[in-house]
C-alpha positions as YAML, in Angstrom:
chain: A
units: angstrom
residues:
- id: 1
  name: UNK
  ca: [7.06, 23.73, 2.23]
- id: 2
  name: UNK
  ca: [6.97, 20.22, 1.65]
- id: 3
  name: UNK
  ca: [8.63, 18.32, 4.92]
- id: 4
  name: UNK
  ca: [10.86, 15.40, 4.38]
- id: 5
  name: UNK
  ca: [9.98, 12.20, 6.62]
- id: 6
  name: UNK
  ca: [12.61, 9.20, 7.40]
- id: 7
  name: UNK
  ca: [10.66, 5.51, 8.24]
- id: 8
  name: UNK
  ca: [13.56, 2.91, 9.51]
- id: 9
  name: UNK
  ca: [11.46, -0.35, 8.94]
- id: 10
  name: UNK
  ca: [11.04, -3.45, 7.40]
- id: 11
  name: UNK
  ca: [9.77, -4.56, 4.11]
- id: 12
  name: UNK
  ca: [6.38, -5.69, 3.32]
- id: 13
  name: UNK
  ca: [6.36, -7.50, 0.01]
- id: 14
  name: UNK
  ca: [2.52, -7.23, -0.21]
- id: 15
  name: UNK
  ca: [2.90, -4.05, 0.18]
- id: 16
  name: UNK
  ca: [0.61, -3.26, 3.37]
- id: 17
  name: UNK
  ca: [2.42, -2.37, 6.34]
- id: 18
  name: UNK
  ca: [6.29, -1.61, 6.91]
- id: 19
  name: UNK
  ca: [8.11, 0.28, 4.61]
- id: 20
  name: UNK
  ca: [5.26, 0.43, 1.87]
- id: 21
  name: UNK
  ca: [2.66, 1.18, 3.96]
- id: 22
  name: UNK
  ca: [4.71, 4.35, 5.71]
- id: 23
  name: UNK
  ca: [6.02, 5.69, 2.29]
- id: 24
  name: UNK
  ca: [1.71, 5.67, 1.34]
- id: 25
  name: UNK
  ca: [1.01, 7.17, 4.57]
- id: 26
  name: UNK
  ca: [3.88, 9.80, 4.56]
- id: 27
  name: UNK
  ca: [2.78, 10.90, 0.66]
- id: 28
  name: UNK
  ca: [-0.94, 10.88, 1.46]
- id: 29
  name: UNK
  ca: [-0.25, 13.21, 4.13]
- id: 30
  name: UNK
  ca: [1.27, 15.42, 1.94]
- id: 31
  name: UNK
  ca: [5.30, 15.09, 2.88]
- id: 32
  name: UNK
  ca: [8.27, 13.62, 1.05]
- id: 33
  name: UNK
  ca: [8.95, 9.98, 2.23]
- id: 34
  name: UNK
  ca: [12.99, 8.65, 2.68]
- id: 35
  name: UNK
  ca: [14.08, 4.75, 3.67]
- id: 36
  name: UNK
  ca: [15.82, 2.66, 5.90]
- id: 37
  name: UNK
  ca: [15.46, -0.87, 5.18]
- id: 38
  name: UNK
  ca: [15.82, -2.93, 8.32]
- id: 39
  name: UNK
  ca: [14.78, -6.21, 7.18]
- id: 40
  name: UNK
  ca: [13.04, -7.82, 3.80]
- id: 41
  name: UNK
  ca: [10.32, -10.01, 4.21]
- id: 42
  name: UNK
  ca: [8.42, -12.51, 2.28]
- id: 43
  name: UNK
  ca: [5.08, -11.77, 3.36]
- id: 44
  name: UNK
  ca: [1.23, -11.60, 2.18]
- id: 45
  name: UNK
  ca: [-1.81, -11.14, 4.03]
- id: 46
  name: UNK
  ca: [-2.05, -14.69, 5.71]
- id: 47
  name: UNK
  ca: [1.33, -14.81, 6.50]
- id: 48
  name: UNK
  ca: [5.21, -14.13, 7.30]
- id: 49
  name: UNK
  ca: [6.77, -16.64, 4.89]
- id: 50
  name: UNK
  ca: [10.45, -15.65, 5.64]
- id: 51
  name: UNK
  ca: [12.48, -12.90, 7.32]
- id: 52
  name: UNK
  ca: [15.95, -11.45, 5.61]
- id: 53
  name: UNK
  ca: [18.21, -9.69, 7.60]
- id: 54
  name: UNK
  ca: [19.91, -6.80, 6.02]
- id: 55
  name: UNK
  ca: [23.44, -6.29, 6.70]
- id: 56
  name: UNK
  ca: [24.18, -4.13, 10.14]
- id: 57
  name: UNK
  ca: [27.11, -2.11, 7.71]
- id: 58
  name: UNK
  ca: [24.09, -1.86, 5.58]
- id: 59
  name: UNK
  ca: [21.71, 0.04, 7.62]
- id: 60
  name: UNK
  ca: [24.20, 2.31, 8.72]
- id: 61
  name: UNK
  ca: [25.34, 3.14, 5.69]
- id: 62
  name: UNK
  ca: [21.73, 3.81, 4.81]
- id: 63
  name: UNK
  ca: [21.06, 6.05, 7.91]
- id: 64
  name: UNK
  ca: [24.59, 8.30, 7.05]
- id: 65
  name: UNK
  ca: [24.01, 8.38, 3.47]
- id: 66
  name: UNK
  ca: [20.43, 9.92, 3.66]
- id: 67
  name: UNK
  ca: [21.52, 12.21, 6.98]
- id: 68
  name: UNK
  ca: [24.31, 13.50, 5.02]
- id: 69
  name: UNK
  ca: [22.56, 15.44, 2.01]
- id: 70
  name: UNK
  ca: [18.65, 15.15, 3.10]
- id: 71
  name: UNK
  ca: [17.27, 17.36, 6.05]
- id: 72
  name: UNK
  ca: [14.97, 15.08, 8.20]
- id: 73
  name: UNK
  ca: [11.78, 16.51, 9.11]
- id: 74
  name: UNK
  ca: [10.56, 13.86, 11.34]
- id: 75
  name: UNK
  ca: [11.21, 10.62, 12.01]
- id: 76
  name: UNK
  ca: [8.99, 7.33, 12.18]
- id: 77
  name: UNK
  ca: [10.62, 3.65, 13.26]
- id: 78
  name: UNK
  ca: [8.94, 0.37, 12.98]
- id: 79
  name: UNK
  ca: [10.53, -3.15, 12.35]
- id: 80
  name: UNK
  ca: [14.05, -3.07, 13.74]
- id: 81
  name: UNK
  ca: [13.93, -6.94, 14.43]
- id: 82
  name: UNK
  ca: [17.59, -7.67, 16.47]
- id: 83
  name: UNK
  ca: [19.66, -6.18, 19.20]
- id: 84
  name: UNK
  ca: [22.04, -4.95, 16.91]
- id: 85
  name: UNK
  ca: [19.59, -3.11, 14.93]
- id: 86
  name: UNK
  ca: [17.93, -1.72, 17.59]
- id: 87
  name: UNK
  ca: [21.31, -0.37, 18.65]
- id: 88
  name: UNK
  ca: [22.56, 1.49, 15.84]
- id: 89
  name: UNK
  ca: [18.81, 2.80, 14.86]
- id: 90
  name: UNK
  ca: [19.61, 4.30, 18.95]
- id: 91
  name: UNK
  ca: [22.33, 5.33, 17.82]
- id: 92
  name: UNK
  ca: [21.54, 7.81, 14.73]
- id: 93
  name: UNK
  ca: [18.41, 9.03, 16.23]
- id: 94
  name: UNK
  ca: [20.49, 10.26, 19.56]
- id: 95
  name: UNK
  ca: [22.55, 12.83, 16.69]
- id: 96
  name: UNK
  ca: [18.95, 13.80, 15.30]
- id: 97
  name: UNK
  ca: [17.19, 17.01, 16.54]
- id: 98
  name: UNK
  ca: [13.42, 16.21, 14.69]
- id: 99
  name: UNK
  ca: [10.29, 14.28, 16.34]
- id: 100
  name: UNK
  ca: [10.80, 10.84, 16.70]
- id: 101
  name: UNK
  ca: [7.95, 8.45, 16.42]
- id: 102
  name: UNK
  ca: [8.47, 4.95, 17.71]
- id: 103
  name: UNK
  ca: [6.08, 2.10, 16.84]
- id: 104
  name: UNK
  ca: [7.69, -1.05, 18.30]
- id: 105
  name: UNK
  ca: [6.56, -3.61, 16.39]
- id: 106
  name: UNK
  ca: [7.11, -6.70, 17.84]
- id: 107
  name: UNK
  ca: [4.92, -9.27, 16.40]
- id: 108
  name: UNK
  ca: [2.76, -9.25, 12.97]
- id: 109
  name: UNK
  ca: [-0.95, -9.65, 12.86]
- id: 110
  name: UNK
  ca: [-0.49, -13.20, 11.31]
- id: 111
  name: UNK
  ca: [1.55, -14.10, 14.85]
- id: 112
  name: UNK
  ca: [4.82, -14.25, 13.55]
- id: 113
  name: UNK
  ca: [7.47, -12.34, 15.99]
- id: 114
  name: UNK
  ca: [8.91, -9.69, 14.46]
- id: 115
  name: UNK
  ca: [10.99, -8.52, 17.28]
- id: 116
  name: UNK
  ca: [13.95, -11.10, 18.51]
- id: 117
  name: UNK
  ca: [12.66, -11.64, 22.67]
- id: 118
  name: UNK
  ca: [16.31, -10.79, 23.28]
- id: 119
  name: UNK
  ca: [15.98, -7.79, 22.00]
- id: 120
  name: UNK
  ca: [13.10, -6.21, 23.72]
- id: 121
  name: UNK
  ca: [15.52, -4.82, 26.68]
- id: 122
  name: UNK
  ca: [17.38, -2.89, 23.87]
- id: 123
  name: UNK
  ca: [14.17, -1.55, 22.46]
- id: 124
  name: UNK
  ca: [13.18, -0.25, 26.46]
- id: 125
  name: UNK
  ca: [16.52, 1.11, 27.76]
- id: 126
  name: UNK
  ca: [18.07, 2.66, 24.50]
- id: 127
  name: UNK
  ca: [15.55, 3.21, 22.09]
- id: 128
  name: UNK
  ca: [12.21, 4.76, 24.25]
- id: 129
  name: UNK
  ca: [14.04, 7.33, 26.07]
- id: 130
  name: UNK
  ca: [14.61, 9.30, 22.37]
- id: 131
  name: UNK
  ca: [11.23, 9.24, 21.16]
- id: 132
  name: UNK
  ca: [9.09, 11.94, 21.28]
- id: 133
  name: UNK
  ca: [5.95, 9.91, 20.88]
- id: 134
  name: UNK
  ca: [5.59, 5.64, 20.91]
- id: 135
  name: UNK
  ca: [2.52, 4.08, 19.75]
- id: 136
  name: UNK
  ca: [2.07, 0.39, 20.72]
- id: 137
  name: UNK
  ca: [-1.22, -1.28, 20.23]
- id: 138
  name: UNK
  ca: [-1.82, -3.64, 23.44]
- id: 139
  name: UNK
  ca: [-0.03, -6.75, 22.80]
- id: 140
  name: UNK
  ca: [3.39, -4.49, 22.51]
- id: 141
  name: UNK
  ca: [2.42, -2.64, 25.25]
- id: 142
  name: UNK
  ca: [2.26, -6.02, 27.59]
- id: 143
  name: UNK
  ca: [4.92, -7.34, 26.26]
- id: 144
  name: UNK
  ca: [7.22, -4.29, 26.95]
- id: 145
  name: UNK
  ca: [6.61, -4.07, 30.21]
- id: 146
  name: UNK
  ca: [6.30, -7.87, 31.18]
- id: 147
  name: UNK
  ca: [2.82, -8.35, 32.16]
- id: 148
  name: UNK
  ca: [-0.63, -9.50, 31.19]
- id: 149
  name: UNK
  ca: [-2.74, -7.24, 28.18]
- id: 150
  name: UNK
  ca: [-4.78, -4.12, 29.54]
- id: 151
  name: UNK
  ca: [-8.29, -5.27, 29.43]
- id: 152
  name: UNK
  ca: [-10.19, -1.49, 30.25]
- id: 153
  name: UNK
  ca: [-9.43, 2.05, 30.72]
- id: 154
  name: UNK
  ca: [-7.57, 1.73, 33.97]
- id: 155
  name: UNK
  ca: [-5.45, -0.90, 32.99]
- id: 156
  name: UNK
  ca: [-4.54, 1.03, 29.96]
- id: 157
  name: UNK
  ca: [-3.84, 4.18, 32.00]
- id: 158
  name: UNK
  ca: [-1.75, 2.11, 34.01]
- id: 159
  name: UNK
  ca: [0.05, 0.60, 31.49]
- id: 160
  name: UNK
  ca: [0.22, 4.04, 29.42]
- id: 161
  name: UNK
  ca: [1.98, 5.44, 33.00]
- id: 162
  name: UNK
  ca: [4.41, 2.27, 33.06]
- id: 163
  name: UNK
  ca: [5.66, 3.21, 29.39]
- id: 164
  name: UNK
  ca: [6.01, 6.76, 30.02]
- id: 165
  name: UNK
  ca: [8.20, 6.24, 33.18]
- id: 166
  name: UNK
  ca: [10.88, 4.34, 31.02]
- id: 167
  name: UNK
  ca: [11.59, 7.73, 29.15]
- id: 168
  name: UNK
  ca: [9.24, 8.36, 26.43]
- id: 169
  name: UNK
  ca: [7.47, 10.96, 26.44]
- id: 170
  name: UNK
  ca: [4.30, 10.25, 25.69]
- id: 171
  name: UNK
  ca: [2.57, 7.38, 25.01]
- id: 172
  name: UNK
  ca: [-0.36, 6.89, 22.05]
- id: 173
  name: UNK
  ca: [-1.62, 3.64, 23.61]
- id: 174
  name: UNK
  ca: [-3.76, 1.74, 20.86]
- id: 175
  name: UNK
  ca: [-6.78, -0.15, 22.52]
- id: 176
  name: UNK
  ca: [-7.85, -1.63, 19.18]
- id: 177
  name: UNK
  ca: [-7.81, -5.14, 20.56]
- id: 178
  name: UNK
  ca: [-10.09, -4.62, 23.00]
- id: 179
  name: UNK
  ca: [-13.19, -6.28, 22.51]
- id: 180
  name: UNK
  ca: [-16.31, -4.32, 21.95]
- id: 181
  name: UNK
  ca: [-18.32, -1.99, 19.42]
- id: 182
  name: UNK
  ca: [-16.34, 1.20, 20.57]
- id: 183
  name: UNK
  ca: [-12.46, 1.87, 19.88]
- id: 184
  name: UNK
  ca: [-10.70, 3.06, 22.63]
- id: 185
  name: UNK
  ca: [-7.09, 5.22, 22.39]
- id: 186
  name: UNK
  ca: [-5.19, 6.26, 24.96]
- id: 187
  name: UNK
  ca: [-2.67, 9.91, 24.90]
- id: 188
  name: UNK
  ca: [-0.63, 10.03, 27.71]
- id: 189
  name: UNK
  ca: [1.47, 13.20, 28.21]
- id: 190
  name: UNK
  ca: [1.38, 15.49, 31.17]
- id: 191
  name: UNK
  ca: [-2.45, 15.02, 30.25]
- id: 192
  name: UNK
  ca: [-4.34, 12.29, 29.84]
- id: 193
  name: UNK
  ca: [-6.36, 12.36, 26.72]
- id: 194
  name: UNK
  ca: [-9.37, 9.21, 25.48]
- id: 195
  name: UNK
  ca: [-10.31, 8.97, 21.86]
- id: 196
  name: UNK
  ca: [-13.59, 6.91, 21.15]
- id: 197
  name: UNK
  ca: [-15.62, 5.95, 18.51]
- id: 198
  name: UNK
  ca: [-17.12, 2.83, 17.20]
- id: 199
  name: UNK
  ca: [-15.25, 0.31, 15.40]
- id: 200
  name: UNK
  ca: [-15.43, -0.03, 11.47]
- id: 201
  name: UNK
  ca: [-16.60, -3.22, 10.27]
- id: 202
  name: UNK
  ca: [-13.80, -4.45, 8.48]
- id: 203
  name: UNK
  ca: [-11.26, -7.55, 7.77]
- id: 204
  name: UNK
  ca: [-8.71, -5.70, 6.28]
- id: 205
  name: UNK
  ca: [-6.76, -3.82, 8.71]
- id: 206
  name: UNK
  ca: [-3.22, -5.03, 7.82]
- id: 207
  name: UNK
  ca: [-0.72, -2.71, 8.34]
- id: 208
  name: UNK
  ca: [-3.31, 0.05, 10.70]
- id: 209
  name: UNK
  ca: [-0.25, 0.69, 13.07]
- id: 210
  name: UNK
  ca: [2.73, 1.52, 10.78]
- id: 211
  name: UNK
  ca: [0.27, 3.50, 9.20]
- id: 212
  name: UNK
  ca: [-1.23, 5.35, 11.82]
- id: 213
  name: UNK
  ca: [2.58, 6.15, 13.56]
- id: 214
  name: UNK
  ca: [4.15, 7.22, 9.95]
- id: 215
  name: UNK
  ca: [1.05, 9.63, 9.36]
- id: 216
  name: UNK
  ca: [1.43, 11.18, 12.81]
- id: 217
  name: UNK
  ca: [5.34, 11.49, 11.92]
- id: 218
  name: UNK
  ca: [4.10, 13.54, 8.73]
- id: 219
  name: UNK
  ca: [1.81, 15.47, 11.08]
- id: 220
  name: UNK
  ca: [4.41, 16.05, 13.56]
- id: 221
  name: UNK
  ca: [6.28, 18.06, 10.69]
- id: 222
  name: UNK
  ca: [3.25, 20.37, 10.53]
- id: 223
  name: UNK
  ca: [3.00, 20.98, 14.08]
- id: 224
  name: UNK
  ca: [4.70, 20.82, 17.73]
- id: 225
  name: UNK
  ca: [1.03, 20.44, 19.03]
- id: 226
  name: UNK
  ca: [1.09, 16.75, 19.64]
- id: 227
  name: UNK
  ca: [-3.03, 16.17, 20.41]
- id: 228
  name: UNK
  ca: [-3.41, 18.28, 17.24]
- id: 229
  name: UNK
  ca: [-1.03, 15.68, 15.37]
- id: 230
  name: UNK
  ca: [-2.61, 12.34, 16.94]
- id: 231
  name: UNK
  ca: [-6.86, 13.95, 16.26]
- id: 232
  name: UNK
  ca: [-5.15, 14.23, 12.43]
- id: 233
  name: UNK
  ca: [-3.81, 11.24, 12.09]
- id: 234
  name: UNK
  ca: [-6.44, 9.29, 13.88]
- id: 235
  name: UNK
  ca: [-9.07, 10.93, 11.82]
- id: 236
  name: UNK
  ca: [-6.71, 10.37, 8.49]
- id: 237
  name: UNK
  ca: [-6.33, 6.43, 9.36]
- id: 238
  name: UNK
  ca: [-9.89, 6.06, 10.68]
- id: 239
  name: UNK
  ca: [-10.96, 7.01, 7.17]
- id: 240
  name: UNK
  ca: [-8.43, 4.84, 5.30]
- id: 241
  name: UNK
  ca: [-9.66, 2.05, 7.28]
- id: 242
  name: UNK
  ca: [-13.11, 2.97, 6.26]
- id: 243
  name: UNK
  ca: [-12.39, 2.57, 2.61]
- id: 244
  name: UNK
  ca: [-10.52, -0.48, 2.48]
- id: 245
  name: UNK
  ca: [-13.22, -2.63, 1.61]
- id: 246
  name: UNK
  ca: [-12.68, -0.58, -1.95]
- id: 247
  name: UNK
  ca: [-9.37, -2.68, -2.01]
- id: 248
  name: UNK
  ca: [-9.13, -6.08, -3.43]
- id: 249
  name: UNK
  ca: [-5.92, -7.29, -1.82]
- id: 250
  name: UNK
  ca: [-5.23, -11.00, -0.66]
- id: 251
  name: UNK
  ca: [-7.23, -13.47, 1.26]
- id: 252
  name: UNK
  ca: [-6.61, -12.51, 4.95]
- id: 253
  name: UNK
  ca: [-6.08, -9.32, 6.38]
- id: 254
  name: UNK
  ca: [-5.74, -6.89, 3.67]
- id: 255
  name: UNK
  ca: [-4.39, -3.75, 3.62]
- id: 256
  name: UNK
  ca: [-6.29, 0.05, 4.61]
- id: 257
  name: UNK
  ca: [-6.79, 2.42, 2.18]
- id: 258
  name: UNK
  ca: [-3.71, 4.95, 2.15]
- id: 259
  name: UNK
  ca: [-5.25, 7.21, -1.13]
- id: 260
  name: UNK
  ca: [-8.85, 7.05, 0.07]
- id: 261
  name: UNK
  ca: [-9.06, 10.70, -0.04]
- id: 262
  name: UNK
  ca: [-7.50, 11.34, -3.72]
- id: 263
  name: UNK
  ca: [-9.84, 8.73, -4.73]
- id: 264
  name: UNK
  ca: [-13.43, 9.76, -4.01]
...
């Protein structure tokens, strides 16, 4: 059976995170990849030239018209951008029944804020408590809960605990910014759970989180084991990231790899 995966997101129009990147990540691993458009944005890998809006009628009418003749497998939500957004994405995923992944991405890897400031209550008291699994790197996670970045393990446990206690739950905190040789990632659900290993030597790691959240959505299809899902999808995005020197994509941060594996 092939499973059908929603990602509510924004647009990347050089194609290596939002939207584009999930739809890769969602195919690569094998399931059937639907749309929400939350936002379209003129964007390469230096930059966030310019940020569209799309109509709030818009996006709903997206969400209904897919719910109403597609069974959703999974779910995955990135860019959501405004209050109102944020909203009515909390909205349709309270009448869904599948996994919910939640990456809240907040601000892009060139520094431009992707999340309005006034809408980062929304995001913690609406949208959290209905996901089955969020994924922020560090900078989200700090700026979720108000307070300075997690610098080591305890910090990041503490953080992890923070999250969790505003009604996710479970937490995939991302210690990628952390500096250091290793990479350090953080599972917290009645467990605690560490994944190391050493970081890959590469500039082009544009779009790692959408990525990394939309293939655990696909994985989530597969299975209800959620450490299963995350070792997968780790191991999947570790490998894309691997290859994407094999890319030739922009100036700055270029994208990972999505296809590494039907190209060897």
């Amino acid at each position: 059976m092939i499973y059908n995966v929603l990602t509510i997101a924004g647009s990347d129009s050089g194609g290596g995170a939002g939207i584009q990147a999930d739809l890769k990540a969602i195919s690569a691993r094998g399931c059937y990849g639907l749309s929400v458009i939350t936002a379209l944005t003129a964007q390469n890998t230096v930059s966030v030239d310019a940020i569209y809006p799309i109509a709030i009628d818009f996006i709903r009418a997206q969400c209904e018209t897919v719910a109403r003749d597609i069974r959703i497998d999974a779910i995955k939500v990135g860019m959501l951008g405004t209050v109102e957004v944020t909203d009515l994405v909390s909205a349709f995923l309270a009448t869904q029944s599948c996994p919910i992944v939640v990456d809240p991405v907040m601000v892009a890897k060139s520094g431009d804020r992707l999340l309005h400031r006034d809408a980062v209550e929304a995001l913690r008291q609406r949208l959290l408590p209905l996901a089955t699994v969020i994924t922020p790197n560090l900078p989200e996670a700090a700026d979720l809960l108000g307070v300075a970045e997690a610098t080591d393990d305890q910090s990041m446990l503490m953080q992890a605990r923070a999250l969790q206690a505003l009604g996710a739950r479970a937490v995939l905190l991302k210690g990628g910014h952390l500096l250091g040789d290793q990479l350090t990632d953080l599972l917290l659900t009645d467990r605690v759970d560490w994944f190391r290993g050493p970081r890959i030597q590469t500039h082009n790691t544009h779009g790692t989180g959408c990525s990394l959240s939309a293939a655990l959505a696909a994985e989530l299809t597969k299975s209800q084991d959620l450490l299963h899902a995350v070792q997968v999808a780790r191991g999947y995005l570790t490998e894309a990231i691997r290859h994407a020197d094999a890319l030739s994509v922009g100036s700055g941060h270029g994208p990972v790899h999505h296809f590494w594996e039907q190209t060897r």
